[in-house]
PDB file as gemmi writes it, atoms N, CA and C in Angstrom:
CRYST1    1.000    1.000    1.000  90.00  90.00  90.00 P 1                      
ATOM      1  N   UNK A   1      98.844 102.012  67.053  1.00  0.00           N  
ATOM      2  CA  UNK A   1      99.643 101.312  66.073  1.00  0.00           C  
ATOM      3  C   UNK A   1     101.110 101.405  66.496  1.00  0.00           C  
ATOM      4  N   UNK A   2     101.927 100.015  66.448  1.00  0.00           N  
ATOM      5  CA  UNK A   2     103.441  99.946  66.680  1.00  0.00           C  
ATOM      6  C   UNK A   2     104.012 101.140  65.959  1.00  0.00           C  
ATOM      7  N   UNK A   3     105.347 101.713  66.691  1.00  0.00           N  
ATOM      8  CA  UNK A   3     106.023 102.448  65.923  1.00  0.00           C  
ATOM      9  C   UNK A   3     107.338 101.492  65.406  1.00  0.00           C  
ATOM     10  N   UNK A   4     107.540 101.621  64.526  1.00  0.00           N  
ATOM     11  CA  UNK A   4     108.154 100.152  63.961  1.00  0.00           C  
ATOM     12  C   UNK A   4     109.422 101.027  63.088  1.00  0.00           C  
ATOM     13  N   UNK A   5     110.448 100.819  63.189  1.00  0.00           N  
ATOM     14  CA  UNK A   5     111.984 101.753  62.910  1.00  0.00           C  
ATOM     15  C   UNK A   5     113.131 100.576  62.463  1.00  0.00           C  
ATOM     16  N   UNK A   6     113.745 100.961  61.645  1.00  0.00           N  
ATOM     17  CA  UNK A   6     115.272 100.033  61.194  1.00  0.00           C  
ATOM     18  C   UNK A   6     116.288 100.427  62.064  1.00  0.00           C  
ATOM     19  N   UNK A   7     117.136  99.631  62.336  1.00  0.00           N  
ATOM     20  CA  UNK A   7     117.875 100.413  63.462  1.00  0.00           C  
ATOM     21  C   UNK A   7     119.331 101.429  62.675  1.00  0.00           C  
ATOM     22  N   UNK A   8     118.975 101.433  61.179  1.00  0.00           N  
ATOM     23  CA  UNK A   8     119.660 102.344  60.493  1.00  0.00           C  
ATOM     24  C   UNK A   8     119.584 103.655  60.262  1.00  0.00           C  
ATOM     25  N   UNK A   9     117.803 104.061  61.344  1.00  0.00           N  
ATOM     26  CA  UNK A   9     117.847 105.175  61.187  1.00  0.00           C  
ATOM     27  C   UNK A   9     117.891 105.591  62.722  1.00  0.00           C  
ATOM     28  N   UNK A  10     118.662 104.940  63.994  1.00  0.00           N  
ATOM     29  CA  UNK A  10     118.997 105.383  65.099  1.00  0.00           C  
ATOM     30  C   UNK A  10     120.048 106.224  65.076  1.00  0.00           C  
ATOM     31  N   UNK A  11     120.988 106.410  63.676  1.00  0.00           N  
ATOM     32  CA  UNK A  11     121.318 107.696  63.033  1.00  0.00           C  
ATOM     33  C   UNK A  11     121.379 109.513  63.423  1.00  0.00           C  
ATOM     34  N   UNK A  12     119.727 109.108  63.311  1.00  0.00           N  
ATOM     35  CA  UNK A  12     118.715 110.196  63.347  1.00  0.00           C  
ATOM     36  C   UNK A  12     118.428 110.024  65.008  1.00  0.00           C  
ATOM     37  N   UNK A  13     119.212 110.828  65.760  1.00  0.00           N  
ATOM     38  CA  UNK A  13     118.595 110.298  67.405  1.00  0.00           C  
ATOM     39  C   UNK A  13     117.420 111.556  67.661  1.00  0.00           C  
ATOM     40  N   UNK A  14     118.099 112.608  67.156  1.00  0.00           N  
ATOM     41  CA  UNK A  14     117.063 113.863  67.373  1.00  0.00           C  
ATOM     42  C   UNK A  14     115.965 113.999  67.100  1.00  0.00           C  
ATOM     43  N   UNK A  15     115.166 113.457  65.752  1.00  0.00           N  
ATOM     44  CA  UNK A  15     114.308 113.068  65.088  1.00  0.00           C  
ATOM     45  C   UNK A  15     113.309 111.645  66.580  1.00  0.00           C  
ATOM     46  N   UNK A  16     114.279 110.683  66.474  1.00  0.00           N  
ATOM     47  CA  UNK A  16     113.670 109.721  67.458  1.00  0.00           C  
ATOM     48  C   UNK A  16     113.438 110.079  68.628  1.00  0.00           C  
ATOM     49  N   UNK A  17     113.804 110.798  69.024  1.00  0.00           N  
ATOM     50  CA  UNK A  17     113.574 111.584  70.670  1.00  0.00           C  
ATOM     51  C   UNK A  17     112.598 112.341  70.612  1.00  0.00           C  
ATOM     52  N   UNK A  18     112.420 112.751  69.228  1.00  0.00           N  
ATOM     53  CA  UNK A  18     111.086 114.124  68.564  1.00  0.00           C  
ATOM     54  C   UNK A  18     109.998 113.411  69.091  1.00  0.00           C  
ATOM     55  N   UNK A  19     110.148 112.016  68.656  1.00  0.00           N  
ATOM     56  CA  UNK A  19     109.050 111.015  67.747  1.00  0.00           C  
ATOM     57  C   UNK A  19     108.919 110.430  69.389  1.00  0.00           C  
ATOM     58  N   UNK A  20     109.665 109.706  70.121  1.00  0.00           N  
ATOM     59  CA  UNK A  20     109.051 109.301  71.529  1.00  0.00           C  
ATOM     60  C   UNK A  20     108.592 110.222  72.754  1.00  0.00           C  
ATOM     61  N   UNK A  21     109.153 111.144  72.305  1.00  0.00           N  
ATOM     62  CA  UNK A  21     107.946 112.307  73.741  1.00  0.00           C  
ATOM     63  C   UNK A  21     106.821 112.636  72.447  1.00  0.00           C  
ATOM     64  N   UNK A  22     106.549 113.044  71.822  1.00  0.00           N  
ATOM     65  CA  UNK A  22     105.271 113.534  71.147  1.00  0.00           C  
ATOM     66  C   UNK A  22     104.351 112.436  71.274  1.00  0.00           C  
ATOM     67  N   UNK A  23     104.816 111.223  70.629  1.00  0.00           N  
ATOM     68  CA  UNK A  23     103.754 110.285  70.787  1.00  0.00           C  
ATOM     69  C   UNK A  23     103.588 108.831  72.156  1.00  0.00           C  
ATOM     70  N   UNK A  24     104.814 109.090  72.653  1.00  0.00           N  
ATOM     71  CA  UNK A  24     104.500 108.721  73.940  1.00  0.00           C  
ATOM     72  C   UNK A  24     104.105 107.079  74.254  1.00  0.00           C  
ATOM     73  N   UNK A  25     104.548 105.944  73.423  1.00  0.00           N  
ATOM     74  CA  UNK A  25     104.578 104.714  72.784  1.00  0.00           C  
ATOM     75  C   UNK A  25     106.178 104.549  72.600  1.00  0.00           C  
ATOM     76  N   UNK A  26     106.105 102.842  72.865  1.00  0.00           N  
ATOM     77  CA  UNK A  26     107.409 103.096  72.895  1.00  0.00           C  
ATOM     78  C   UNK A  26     107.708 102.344  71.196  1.00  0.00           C  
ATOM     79  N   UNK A  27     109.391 102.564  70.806  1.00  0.00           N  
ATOM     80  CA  UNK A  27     109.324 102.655  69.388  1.00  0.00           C  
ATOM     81  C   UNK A  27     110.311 101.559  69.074  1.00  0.00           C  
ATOM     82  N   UNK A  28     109.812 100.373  68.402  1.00  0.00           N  
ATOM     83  CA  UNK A  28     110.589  99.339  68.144  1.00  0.00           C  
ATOM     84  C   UNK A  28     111.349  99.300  67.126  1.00  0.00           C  
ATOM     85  N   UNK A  29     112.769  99.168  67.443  1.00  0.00           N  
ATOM     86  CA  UNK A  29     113.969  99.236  66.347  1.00  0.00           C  
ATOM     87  C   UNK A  29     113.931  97.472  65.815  1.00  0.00           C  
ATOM     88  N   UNK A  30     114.422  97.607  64.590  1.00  0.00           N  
ATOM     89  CA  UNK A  30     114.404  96.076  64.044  1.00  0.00           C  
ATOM     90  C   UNK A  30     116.135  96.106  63.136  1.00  0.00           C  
ATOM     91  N   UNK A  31     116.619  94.992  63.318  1.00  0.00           N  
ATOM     92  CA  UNK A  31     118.223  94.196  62.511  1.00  0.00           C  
ATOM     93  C   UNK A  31     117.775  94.024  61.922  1.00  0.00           C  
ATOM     94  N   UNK A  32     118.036  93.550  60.643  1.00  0.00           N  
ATOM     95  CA  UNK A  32     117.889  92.374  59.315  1.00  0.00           C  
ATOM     96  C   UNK A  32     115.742  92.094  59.626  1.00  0.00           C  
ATOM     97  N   UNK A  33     115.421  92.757  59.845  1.00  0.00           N  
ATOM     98  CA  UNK A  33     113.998  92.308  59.829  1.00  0.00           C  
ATOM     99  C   UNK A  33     113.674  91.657  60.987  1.00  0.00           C  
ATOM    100  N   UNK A  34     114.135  92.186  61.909  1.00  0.00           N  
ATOM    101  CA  UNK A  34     113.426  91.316  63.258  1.00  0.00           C  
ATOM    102  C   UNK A  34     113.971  92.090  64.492  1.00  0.00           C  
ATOM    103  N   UNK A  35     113.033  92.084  65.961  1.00  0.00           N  
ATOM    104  CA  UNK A  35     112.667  93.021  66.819  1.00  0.00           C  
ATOM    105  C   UNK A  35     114.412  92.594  67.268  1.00  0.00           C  
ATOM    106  N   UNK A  36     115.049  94.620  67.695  1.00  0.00           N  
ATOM    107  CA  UNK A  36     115.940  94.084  68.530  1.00  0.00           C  
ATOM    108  C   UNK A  36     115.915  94.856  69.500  1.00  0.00           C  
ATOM    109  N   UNK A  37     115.757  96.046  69.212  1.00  0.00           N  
ATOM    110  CA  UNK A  37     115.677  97.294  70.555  1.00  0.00           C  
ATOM    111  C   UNK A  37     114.569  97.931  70.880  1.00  0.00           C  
ATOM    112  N   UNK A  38     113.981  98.588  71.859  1.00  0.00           N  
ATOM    113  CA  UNK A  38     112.372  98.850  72.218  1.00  0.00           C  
ATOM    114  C   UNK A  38     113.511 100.678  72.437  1.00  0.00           C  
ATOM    115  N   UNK A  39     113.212 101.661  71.781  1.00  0.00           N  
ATOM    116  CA  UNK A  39     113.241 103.159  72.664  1.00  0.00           C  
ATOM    117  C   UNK A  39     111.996 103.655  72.984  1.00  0.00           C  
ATOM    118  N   UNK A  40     112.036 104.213  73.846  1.00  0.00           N  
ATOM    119  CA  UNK A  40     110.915 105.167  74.819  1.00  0.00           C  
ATOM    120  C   UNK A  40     111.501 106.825  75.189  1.00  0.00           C  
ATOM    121  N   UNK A  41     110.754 107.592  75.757  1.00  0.00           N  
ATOM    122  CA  UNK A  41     110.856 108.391  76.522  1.00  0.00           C  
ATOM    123  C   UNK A  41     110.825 108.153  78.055  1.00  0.00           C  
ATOM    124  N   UNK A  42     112.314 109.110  78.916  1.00  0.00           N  
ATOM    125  CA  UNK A  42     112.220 108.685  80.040  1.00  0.00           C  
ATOM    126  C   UNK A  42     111.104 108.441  81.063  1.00  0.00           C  
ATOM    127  N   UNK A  43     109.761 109.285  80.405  1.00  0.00           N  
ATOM    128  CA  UNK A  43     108.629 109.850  81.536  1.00  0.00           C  
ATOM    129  C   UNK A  43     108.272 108.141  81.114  1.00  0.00           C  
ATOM    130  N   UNK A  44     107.837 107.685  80.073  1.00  0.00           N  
ATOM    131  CA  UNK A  44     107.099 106.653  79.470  1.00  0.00           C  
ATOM    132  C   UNK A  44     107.608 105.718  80.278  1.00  0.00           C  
ATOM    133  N   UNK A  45     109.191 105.301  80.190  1.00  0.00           N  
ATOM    134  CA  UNK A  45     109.817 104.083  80.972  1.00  0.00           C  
ATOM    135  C   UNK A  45     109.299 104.705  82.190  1.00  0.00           C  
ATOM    136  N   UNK A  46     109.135 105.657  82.924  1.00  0.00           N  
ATOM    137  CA  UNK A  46     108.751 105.983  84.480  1.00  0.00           C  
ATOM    138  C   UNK A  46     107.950 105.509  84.629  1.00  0.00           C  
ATOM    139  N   UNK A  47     106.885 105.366  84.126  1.00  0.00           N  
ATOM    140  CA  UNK A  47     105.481 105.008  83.890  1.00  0.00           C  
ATOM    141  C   UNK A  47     105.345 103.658  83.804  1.00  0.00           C  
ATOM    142  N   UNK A  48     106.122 103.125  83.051  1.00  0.00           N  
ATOM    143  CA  UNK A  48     105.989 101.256  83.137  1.00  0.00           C  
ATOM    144  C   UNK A  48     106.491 100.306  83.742  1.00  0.00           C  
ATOM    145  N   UNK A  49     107.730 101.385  84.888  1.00  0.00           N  
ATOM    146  CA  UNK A  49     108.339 100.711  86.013  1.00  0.00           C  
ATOM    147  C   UNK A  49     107.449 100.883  87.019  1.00  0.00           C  
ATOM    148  N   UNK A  50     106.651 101.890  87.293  1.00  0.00           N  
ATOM    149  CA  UNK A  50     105.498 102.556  88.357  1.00  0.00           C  
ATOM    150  C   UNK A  50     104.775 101.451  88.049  1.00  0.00           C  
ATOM    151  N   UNK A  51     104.036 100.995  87.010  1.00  0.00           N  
ATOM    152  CA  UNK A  51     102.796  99.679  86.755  1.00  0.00           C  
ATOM    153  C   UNK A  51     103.375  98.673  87.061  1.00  0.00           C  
ATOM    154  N   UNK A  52     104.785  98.008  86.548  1.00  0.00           N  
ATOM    155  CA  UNK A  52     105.723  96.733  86.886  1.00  0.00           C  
ATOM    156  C   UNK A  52     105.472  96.631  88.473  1.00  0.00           C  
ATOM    157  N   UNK A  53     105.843  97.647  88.981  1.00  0.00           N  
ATOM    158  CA  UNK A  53     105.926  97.895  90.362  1.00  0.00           C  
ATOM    159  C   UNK A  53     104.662  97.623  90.963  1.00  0.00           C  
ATOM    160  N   UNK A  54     103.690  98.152  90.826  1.00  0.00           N  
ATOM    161  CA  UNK A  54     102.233  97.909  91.273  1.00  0.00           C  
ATOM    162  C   UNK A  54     102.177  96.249  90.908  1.00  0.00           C  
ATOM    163  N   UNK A  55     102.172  96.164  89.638  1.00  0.00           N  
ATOM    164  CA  UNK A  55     101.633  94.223  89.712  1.00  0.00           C  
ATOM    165  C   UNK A  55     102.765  93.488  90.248  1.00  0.00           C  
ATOM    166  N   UNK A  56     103.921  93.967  90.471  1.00  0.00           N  
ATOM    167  CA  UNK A  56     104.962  92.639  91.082  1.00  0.00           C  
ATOM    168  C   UNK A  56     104.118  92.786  92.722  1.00  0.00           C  
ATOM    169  N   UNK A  57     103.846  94.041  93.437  1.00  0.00           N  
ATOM    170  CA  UNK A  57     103.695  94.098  94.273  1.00  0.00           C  
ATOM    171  C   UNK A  57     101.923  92.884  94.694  1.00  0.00           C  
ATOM    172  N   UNK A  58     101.635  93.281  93.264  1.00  0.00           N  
ATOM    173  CA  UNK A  58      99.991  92.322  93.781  1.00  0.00           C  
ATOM    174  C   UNK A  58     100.692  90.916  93.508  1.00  0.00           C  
ATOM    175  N   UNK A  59     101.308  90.403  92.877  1.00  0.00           N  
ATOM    176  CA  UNK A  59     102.023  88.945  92.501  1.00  0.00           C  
ATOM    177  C   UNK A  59     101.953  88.802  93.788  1.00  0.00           C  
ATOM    178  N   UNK A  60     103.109  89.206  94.289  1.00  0.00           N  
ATOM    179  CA  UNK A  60     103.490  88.839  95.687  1.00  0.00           C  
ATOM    180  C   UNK A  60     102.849  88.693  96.962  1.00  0.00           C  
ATOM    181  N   UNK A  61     101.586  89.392  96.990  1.00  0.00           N  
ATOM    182  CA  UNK A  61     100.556  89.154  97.775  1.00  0.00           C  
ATOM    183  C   UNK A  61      99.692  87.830  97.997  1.00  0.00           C  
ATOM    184  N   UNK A  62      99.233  88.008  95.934  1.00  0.00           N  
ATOM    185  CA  UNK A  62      98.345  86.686  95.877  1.00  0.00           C  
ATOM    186  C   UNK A  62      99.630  85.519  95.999  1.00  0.00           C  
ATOM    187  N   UNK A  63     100.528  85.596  96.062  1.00  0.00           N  
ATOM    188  CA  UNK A  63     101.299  84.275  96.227  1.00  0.00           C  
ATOM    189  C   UNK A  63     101.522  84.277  97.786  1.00  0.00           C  
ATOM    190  N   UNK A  64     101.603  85.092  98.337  1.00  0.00           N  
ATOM    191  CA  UNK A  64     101.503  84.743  99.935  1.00  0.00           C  
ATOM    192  C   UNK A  64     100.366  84.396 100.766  1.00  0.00           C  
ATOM    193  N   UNK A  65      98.781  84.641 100.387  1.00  0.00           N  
ATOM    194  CA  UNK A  65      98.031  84.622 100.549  1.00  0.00           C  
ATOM    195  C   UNK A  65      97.261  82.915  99.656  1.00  0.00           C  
ATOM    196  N   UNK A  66      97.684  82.683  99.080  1.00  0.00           N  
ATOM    197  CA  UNK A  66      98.224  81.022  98.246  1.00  0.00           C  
ATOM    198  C   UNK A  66      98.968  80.190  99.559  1.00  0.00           C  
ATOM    199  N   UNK A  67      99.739  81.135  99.947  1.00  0.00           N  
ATOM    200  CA  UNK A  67     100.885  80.062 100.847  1.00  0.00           C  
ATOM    201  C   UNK A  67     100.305  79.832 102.245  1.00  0.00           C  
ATOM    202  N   UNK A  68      99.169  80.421 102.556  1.00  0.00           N  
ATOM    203  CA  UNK A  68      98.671  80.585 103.831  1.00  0.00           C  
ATOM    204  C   UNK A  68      98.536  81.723 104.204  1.00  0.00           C  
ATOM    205  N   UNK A  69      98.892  83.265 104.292  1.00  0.00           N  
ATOM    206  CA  UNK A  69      99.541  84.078 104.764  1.00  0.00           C  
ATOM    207  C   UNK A  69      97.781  84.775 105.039  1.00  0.00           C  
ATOM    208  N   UNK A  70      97.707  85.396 106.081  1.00  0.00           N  
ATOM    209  CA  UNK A  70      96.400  86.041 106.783  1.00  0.00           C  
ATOM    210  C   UNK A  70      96.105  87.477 106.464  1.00  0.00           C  
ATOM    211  N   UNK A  71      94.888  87.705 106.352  1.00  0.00           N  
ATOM    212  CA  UNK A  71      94.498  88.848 106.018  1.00  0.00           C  
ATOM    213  C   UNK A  71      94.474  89.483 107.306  1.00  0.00           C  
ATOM    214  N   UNK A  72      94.867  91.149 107.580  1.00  0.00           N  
ATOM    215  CA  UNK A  72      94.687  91.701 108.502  1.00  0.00           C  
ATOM    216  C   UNK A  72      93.209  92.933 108.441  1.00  0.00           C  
ATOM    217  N   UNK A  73      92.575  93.510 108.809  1.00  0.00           N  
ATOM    218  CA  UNK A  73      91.799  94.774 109.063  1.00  0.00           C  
ATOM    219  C   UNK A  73      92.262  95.667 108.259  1.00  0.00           C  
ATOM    220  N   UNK A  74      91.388  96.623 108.035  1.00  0.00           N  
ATOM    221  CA  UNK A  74      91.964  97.996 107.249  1.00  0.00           C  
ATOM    222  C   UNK A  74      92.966  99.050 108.432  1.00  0.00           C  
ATOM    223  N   UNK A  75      92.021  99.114 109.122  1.00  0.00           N  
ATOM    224  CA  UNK A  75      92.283  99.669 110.540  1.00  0.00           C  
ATOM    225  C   UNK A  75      93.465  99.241 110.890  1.00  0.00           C  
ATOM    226  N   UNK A  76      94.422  98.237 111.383  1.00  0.00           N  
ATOM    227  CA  UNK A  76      95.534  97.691 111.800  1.00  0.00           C  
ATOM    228  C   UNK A  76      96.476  97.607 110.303  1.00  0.00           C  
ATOM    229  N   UNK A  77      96.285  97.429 109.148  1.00  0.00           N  
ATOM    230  CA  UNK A  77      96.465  97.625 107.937  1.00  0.00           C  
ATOM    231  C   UNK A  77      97.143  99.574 108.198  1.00  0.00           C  
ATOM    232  N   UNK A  78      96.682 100.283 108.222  1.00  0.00           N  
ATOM    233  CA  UNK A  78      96.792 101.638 108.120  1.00  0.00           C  
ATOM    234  C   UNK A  78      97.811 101.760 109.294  1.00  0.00           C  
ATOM    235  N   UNK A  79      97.038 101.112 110.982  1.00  0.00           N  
ATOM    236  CA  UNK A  79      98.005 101.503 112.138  1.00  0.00           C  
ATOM    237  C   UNK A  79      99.552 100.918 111.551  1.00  0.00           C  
ATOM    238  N   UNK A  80      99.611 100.197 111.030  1.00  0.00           N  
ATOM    239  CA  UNK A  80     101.234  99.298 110.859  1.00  0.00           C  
ATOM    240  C   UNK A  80     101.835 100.201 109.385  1.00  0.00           C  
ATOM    241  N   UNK A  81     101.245 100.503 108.651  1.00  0.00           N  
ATOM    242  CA  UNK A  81     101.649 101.818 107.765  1.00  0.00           C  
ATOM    243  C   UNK A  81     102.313 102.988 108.230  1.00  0.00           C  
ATOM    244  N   UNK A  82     101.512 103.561 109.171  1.00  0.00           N  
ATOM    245  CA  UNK A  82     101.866 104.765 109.992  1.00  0.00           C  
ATOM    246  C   UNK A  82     102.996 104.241 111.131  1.00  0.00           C  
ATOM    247  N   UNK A  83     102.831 103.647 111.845  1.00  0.00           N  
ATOM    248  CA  UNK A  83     104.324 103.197 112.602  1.00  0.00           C  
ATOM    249  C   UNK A  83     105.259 102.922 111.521  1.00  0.00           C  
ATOM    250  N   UNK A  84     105.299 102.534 110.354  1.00  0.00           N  
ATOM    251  CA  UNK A  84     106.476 102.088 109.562  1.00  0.00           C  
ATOM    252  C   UNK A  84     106.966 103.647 108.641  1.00  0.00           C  
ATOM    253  N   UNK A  85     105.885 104.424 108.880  1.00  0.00           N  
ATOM    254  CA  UNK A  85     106.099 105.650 107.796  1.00  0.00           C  
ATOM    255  C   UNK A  85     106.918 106.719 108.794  1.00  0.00           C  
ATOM    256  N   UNK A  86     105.701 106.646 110.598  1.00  0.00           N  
ATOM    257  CA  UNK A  86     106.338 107.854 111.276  1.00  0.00           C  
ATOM    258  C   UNK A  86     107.226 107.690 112.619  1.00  0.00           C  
ATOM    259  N   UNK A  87     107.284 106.502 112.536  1.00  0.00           N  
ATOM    260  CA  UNK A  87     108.314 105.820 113.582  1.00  0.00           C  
ATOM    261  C   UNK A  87     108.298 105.501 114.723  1.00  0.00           C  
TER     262      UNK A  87                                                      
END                                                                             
């Protein structure tokens, strides 16, 4: 369930910082009745830039692989990893 907050009680930051590491969801502040600010905990935002990161990275694949772009081996896949990792 949304955690759903007025942004009159961002007030209270200690309380809200309680409330986003314990439950670990991020917690939507609302103006006059409507969404304006999203808070989280830093680990949480770590966590949804790490996933952002994973699917921009598959986007970009299936769109190159759309454009023509060739599949290589696992084997040559791994060798071109390791030259790029150990030099």
């Amino acid at each position: 369930m949304p955690i759903i907050m007025p942004i009159k009680d961002l007030r209270n930051t200690s309380e809200i910082s309680d409330i986003a590491h314990k439950e670990q969801e991020p917690i939507f502040i609302t103006k006059n009745g409507y969404s304006d600010l999203v808070v989280m905990s830093s680990e949480l935002y770590d966590k949804f830039a790490k996933t952002n990161r994973i699917d921009q990275a598959i986007y970009e694949s299936e769109k190159e692989m759309e454009e023509g772009g060739e599949t290589i081996n696992l084997d040559d896949a791994f060798e071109r990893l390791n030259k790029k990792h150990y030099g």
